[in-house]
C-alpha positions as CSV (number, residue, x, y, z in Angstrom):
1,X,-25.0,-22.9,-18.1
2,X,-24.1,-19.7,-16.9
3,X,-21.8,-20.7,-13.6
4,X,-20.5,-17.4,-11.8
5,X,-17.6,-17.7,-9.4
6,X,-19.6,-18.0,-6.4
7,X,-21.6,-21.2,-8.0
8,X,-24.9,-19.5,-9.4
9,X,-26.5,-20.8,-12.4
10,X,-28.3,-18.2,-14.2
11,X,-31.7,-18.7,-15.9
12,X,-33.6,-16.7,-18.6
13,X,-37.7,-16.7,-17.9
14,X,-39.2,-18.4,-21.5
15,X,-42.5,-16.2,-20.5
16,X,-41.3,-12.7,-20.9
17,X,-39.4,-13.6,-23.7
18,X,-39.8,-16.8,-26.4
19,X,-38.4,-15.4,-29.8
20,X,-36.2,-18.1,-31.1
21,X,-33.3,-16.7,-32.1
22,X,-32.5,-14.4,-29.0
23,X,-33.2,-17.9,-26.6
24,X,-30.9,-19.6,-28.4
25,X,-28.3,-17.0,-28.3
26,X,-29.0,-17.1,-24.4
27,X,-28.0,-20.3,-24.7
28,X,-24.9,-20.4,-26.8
29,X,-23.9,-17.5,-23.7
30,X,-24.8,-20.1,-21.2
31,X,-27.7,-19.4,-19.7
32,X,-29.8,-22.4,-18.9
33,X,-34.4,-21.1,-19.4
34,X,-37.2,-21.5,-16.8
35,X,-40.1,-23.0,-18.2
36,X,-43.7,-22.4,-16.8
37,X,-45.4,-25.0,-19.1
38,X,-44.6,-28.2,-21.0
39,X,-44.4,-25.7,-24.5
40,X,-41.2,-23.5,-23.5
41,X,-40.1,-26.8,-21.9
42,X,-39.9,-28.4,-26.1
43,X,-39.0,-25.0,-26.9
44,X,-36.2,-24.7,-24.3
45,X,-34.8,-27.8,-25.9
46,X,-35.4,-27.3,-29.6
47,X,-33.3,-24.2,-29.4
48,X,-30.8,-26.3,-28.2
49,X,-31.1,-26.0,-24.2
50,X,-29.1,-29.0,-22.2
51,X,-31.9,-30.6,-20.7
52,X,-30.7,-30.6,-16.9
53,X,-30.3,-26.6,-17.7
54,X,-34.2,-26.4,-17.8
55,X,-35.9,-25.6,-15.1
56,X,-39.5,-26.5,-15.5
57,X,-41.8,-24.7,-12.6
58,X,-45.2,-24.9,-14.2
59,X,-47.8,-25.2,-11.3
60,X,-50.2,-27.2,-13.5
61,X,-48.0,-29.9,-14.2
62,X,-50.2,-33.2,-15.5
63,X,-48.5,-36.5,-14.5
64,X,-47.8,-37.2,-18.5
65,X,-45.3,-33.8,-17.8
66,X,-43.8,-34.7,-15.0
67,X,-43.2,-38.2,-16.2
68,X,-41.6,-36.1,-19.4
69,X,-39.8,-33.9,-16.9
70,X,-38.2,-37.2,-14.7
71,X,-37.6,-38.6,-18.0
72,X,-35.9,-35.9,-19.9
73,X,-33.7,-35.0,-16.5
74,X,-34.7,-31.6,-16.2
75,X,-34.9,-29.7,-12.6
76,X,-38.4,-29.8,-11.5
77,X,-39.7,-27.4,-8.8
78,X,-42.8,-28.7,-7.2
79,X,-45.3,-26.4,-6.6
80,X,-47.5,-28.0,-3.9
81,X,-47.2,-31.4,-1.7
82,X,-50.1,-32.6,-3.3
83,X,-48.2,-32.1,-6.9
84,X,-44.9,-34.2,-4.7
85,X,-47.3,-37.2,-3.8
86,X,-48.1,-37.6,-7.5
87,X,-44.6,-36.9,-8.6
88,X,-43.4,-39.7,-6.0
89,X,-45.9,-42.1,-7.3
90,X,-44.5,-41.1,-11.2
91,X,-41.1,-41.7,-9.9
92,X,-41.5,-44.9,-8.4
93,X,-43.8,-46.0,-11.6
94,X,-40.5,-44.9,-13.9
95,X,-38.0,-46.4,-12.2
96,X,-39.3,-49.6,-12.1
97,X,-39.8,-49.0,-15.5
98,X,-36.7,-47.6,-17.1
99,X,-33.2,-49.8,-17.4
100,X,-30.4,-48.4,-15.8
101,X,-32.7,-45.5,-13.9
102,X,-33.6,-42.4,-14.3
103,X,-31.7,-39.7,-16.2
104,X,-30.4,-37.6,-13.4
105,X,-32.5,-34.6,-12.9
106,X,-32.8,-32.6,-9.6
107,X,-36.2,-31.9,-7.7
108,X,-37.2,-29.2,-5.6
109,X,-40.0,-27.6,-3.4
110,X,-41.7,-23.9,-3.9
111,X,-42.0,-22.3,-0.9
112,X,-44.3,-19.4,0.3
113,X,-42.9,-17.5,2.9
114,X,-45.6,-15.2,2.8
115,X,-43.9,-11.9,2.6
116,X,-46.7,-9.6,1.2
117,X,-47.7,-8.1,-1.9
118,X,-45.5,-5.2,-3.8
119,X,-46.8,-2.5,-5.8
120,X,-48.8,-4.6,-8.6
121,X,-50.9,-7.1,-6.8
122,X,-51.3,-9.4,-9.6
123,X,-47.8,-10.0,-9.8
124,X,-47.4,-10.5,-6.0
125,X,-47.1,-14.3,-4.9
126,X,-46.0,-14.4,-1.4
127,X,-49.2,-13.7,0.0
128,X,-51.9,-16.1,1.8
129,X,-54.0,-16.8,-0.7
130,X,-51.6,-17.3,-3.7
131,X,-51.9,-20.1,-6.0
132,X,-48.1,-20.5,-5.9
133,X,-46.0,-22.9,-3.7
134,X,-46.2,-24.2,-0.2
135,X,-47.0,-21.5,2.8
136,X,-44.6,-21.1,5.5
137,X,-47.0,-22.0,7.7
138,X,-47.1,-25.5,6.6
139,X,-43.3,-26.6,7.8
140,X,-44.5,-29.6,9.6
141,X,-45.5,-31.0,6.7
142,X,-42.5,-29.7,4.4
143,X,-40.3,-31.2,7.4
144,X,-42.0,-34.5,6.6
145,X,-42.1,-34.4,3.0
146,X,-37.9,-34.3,2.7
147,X,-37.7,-36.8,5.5
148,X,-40.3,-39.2,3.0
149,X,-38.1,-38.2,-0.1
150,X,-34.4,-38.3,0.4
151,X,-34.2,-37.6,-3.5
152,X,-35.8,-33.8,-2.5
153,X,-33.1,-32.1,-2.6
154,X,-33.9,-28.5,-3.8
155,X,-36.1,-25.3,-2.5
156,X,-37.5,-22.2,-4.8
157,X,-38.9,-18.9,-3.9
158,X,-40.2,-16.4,-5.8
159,X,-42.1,-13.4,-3.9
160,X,-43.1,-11.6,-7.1
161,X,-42.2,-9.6,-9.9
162,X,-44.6,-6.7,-9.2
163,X,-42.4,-3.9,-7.8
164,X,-41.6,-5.8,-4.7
165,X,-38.4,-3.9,-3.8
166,X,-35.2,-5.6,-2.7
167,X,-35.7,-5.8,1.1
168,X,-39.0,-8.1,0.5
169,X,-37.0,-10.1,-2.3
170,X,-34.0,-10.8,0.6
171,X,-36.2,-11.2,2.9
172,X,-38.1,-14.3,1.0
173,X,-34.5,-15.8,0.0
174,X,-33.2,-15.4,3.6
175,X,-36.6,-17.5,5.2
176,X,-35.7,-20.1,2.2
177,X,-32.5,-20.6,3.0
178,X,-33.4,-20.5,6.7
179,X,-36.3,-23.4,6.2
180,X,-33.0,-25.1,4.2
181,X,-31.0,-25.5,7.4
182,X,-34.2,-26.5,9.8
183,X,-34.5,-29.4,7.1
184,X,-30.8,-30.4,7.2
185,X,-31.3,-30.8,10.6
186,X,-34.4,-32.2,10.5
187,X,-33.7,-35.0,8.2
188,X,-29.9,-35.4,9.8
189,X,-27.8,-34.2,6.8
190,X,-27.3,-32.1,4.4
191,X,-30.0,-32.8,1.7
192,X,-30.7,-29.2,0.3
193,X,-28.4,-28.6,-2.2
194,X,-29.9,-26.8,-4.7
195,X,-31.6,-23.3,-3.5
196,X,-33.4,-21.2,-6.7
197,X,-33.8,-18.2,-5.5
198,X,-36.5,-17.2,-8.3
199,X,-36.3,-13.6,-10.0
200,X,-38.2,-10.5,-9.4
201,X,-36.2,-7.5,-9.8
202,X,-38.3,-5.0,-11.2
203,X,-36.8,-3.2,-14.4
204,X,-37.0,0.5,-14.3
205,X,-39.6,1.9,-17.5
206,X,-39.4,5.3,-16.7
207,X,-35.8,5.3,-17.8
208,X,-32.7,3.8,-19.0
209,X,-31.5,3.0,-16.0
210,X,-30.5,-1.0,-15.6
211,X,-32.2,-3.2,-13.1
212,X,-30.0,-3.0,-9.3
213,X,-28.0,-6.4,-9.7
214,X,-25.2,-5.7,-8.2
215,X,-27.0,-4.3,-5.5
216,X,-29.4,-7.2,-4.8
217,X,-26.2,-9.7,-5.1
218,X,-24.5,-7.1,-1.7
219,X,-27.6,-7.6,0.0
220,X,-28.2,-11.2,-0.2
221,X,-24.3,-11.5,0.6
222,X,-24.6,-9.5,4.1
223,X,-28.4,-11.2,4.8
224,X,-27.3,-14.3,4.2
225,X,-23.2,-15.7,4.4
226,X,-22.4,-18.3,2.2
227,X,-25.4,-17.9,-0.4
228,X,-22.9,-16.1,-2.8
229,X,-19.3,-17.2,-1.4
230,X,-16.8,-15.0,-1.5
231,X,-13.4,-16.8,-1.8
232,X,-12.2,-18.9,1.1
233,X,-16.0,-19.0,2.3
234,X,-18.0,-22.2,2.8
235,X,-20.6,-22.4,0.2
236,X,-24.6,-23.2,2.1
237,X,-25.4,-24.7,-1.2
238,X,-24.1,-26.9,-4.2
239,X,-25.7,-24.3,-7.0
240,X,-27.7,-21.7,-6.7
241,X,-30.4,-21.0,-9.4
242,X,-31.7,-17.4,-10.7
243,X,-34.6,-16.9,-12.8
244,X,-34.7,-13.5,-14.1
245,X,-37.2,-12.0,-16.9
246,X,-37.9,-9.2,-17.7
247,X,-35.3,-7.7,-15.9
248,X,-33.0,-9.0,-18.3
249,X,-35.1,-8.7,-21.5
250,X,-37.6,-5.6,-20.9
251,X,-34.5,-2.7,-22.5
252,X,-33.8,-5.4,-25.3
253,X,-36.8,-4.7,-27.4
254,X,-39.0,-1.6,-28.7
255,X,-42.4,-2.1,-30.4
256,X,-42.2,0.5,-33.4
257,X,-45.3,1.2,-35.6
258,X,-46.6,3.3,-38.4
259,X,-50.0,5.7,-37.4
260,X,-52.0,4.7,-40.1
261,X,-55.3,7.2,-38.8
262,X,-55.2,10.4,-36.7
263,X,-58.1,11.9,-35.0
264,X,-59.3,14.9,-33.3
265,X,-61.8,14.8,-31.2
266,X,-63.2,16.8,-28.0
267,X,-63.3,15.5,-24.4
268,X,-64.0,17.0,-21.2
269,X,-59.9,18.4,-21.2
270,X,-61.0,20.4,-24.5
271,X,-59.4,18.9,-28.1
272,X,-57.4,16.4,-28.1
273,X,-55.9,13.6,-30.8
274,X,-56.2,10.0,-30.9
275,X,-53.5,8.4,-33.0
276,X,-54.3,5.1,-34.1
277,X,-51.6,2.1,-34.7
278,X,-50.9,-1.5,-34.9
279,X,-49.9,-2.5,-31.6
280,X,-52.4,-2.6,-29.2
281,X,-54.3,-5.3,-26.5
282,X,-53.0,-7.7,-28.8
283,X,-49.3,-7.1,-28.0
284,X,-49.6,-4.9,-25.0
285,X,-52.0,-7.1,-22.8
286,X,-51.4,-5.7,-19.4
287,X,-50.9,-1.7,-20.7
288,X,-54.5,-1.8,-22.1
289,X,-56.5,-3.9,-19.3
290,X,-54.9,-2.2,-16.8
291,X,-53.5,1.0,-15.1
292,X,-50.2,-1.2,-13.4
293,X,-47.7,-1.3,-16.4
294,X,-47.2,2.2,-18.3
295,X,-44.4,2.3,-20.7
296,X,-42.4,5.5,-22.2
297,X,-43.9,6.5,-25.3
298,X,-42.3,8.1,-28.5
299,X,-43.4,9.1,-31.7
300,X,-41.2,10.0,-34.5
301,X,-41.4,11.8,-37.9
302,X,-42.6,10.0,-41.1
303,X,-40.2,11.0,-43.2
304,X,-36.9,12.5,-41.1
305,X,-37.3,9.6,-38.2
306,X,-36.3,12.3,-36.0
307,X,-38.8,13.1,-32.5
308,X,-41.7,14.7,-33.5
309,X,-40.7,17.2,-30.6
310,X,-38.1,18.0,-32.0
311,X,-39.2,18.0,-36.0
312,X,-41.9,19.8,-35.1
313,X,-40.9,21.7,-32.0
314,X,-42.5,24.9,-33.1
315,X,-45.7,23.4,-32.7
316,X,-48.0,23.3,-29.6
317,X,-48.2,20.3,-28.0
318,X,-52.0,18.9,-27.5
319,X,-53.1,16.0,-25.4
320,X,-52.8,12.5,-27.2
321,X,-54.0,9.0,-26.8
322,X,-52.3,6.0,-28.4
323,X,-54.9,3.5,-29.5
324,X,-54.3,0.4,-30.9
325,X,-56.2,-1.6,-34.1
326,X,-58.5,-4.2,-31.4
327,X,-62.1,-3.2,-32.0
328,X,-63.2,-2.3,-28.3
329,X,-63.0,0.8,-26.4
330,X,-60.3,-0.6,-24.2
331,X,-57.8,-1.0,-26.4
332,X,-55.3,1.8,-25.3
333,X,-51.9,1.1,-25.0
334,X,-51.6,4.9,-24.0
335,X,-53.5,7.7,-22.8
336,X,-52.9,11.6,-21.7
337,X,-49.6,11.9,-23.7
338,X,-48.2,15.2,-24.9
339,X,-47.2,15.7,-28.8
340,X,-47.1,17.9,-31.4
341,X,-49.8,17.3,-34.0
342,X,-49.3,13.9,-35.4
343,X,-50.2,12.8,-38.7
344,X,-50.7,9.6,-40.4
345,X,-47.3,7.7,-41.5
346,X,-45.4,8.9,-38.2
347,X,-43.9,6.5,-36.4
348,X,-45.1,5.1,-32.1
349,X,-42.6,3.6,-30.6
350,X,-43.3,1.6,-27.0
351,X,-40.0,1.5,-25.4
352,X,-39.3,-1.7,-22.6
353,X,-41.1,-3.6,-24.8
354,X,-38.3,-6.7,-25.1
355,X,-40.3,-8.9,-22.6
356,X,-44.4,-9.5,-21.5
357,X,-45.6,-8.0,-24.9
358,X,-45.0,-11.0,-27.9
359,X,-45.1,-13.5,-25.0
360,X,-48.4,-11.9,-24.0
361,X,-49.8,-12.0,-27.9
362,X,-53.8,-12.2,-28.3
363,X,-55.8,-13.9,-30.9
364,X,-58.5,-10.8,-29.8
365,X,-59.6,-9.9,-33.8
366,X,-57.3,-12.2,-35.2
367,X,-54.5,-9.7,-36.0
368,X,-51.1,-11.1,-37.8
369,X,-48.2,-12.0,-34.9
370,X,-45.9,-9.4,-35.8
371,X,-42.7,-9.6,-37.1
372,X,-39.3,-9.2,-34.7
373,X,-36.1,-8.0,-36.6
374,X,-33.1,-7.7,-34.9
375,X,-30.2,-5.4,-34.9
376,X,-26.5,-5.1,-34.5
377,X,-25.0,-1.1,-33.7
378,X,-21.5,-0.5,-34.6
379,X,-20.3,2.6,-32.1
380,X,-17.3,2.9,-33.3
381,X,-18.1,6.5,-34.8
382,X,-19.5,9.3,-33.0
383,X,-22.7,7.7,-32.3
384,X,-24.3,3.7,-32.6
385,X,-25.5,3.3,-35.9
386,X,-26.9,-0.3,-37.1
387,X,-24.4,-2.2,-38.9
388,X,-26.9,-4.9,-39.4
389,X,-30.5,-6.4,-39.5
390,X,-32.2,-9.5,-39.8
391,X,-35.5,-11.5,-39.6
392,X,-35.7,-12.7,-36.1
393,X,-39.1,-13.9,-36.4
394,X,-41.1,-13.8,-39.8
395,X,-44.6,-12.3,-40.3
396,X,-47.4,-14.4,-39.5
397,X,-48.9,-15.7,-42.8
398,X,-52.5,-15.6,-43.3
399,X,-52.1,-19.3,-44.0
400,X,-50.8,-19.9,-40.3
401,X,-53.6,-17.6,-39.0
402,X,-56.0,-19.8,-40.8
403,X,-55.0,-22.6,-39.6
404,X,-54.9,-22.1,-35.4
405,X,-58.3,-21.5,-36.1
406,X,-58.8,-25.1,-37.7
407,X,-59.4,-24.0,-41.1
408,X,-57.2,-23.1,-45.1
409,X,-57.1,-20.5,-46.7
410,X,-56.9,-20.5,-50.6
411,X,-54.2,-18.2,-52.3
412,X,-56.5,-16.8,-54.6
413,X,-58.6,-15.4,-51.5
414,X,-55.4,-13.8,-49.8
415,X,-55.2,-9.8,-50.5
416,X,-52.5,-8.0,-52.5
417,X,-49.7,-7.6,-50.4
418,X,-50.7,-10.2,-48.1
C-alpha cells in the first residue's frame, strides 16, 4: 500500500472507478481500494489487492460478509452500532471456530459528526438524517461500544463528496480525531489507532485544474498536530487511511462518441440542433437525472478530429443539445451548448468522465457496456502524441447481454457486425 512519510495509506474508491486493468495498476503503485459492497470487495482481490489493503465500508453488510470480511482480514468500518453487535456476535462465533484465530484484520467505527450538507445534497452525508455512520450526538454510546470491544480500534469519517469545500472536510476529520482522544481516555489507553479520514475532495469539471491536495494536507496539518507528522513530531495515530475517488480518477477518462443523427428543430429560444450519440443515461446517470453534475462538452470534426470551432469557425454558432440513444425524454447528458452546425459522423466528447460514469452503467434499453481503451502519450516532441493503445475493457457481446438477462442468444440471430 501506498505509505507516505507521515504514515498515510492511500486508498482508491472501487465505485468511481472498477475497470480492471487501471485498479490493478493502482495496485502494482501501491494503493490499497475501498470497497462499498461484497463485489469490489472479490474484485479488489482478483486484481490482486493484499487483503488487509481493502477496506470494506459497505453499510449493508449481511453477516455472511462480515464473516467473509473477519475471515479474509480485511479492514472493516462499521457503519452503525447495531451493524457492531452483529459483527461481535460473528466474531465471537469465528473464533471459536477457526484454529489458530482470526487472520488479523483491523475494525473501525463511522462517525457522523454532523457537519452539514455541501453544494449537492445527495452527496452530503454529515447531516441528521443520513443513512451513514453513527451521529455525534450518540457518544455515550460510542464511549461504551470501544470500552465493550477492546479489538475496536479504528474511526472513519466521511462528510461527503458533494462540493463540500475543505473547511467542512477539516472540520469532520478534526471532531474524529477529537472523539479519538475522548475514547483513549475513556477506555484508559490508547486504543484508536487507525483514523480513515474518508475522501471528498471535489475535482474541478470546469477545468484542468487538479483537485487542492496539497492544500487539504496544510490544513489538516495546522487543525490538527500530529495527524500528518512532520519529522521529529509524535504521530496521534498508527496509519492513517484516505479514500479518494473521483478526485483521483474523474481527469483520467473522456467518453468519446460518434453523432450518428442531427436534428433541427424549433423551441421557444428559436432553432436550434439536437445531436444525438451513444452515451447517454446509460453512462452518464447523474448528468441526465439531474441538474448537480455538468461536465465540459466537445465536439470534434468527422474527418480532421480537429474542434468543430475551429474546423468550422466561420460558421455561426446555434444552440445545441447532446442527447443520448435511451428512449425517454430525459435522456440528456447536455443541454444549451453552443456549436457550429454539427453533422452526423462528428465526434462528442464528455471530458471528467474517468470516474461515476462506467461505474454508474444502466441496463435502461439494454444498450452494450462500452468498450474502455487506454492510452500511453509520448511528449517528447513538440506536443503529446499516443505512442500506444490497448483494450482495457472489451465490448460487451450480445451473448453477455443475453445472458444478465437469464437467457442465449443463437449466433445465427446476432446482426452483421455484431
Amino acid at each position: 500500500m501506498v505509505v507516505t512519510a507521515t504514515g498515510c495509506r492511500h486508498t482508491l474508491a472501487v465505485k468511481g472507478t472498477a475497470v480492471g486493468p487501471m485498479l490493478r495498476r493502482a495496485v502494482e503503485k501501491g494503493f490499497g481500494l475501498e470497497c462499498a459492497s461484497l463485489g469490489e470487495a472479490l474484485h479488489a482481490q482478483a486484481v490482486g489487492c493484499p487483503p488487509q489493503h481493502i477496506v470494506f465500508d459497505s453499510p449493508c453488510k449481511t453477516r455472511s460478509e462480515l464473516a467473509y470480511a473477519l475471515k479474509q482480514g480485511l479492514h472493516l468500518n462499521v457503519d452503525s452500532l447495531e451493524e457492531l453487535a452483529r459483527l461481535a456476535q460473528i466474531r465471537e462465533s469465528l473464533a471459536a471456530e477457526t484454529p489458530g484465530g482470526l487472520k488479523k484484520g483491523t475494525v473501525g467505527l463511522r462517525l457522523n459528526p454532523l457537519c452539514g450538507a455541501g453544494e449537492i445534497a445527495d452527496l452530503s452525508v454529515s447531516v441528521s438524517d443520513s443513512k451513514f455512520g453513527v451521529a455525534g450526538s450518540e457518544e455515550a454510546d460510542i464511549l461504551a461500544a470501544f470500552k465493550a470491544h477492546p479489538w475496536l480500534c479504528g474511526l472513519h469519517v466521511h462528510v461527503g463528496s458533494g462540493a463540500m469545500g475543505l473547511p467542512v472536510l477539516v472540520e469532520g476529520v478534526k471532531a474524529c480525531c477529537d472523539l479519538a482522544a475522548r475514547i483513549n481516555l475513556h477506555v484508559g489507553r490508547r486504543q484508536v489507532t487507525v483514523m480513515d479520514i474518508g475522501g471528498g475532495l471535489h475535482p474541478d469539471y470546469r477545468s484542468d485544474t487538479r483537485p487542492p491536495f496539497a492544500e487539504y494536507a496544510a490544513l489538516l496539518r495546522k487543525a490538527i498536530p500530529g495527524l500528518l507528522p512532520s519529522e521529529g513530531e509524535e504521530a496521534l495515530f498508527d496509519a492513517v487511511v484516505t479514500e479518494f475517488g473521483q478526485a483521483l480518477s474523474a481527469k483520467t477518462g473522456f467518453l468519446a462518441s460518434r453523432l450518428e443523427y442531427v436534428k433541427e428543430v424549433r423551441s421557444q429560444g428559436g432553432k436550434a440542433q439536437i445531436a444525438v450519440g451513444h452515451f447517454g443515461a446509460d453512462l452518464c446517470v447523474r448528468q441526465c437525472y439531474t441538474k448537480d453534475h455538468k461536465r465540459r462538452i466537445e465536439f470534434y470534426d468527422a474527418e480532421s478530429c480537429q474542434p468543430v470551432k475551429r474546423a468550422r469557425r466561420e460558421a455561426a454558432t446555434v444552440t445545441t443539445h447532446l442527447a443520448g440513444p435511451l428512449c425517454f425524454q430525459g435522456d440528456f447528458p447536455a443541454r444549451d451548448l453552443e456549436a457550429p452546425p454539427l453533422h452526423p459522423g462528428d465526434f462528442a466528447v464528455m471530458r471528467e468522465a474517468g470516474s461515476n460514469t462506467l461505474s454508474l452503467f444502466s441496463r435502461h434499453c439494454s444498450r452494450f457496456a462500452p468498450a474502455v481503451l487506454g492510452y500511453r502519450l509520448n511528449s517528447g516532441g513538440t506536443a503529446p502524441v499516443v505512442s500506444s493503445l490497448e483494450v482495457l475493457k472489451p465490448f460487451e457481446t450480445p451473448a453477455e447481454l443475453c445472458r444478465f438477462w437469464g437467457t442465449e442468444v443463437a449466433e445465427e440471430q446476432l446482426p452483421d457486425g455484431s
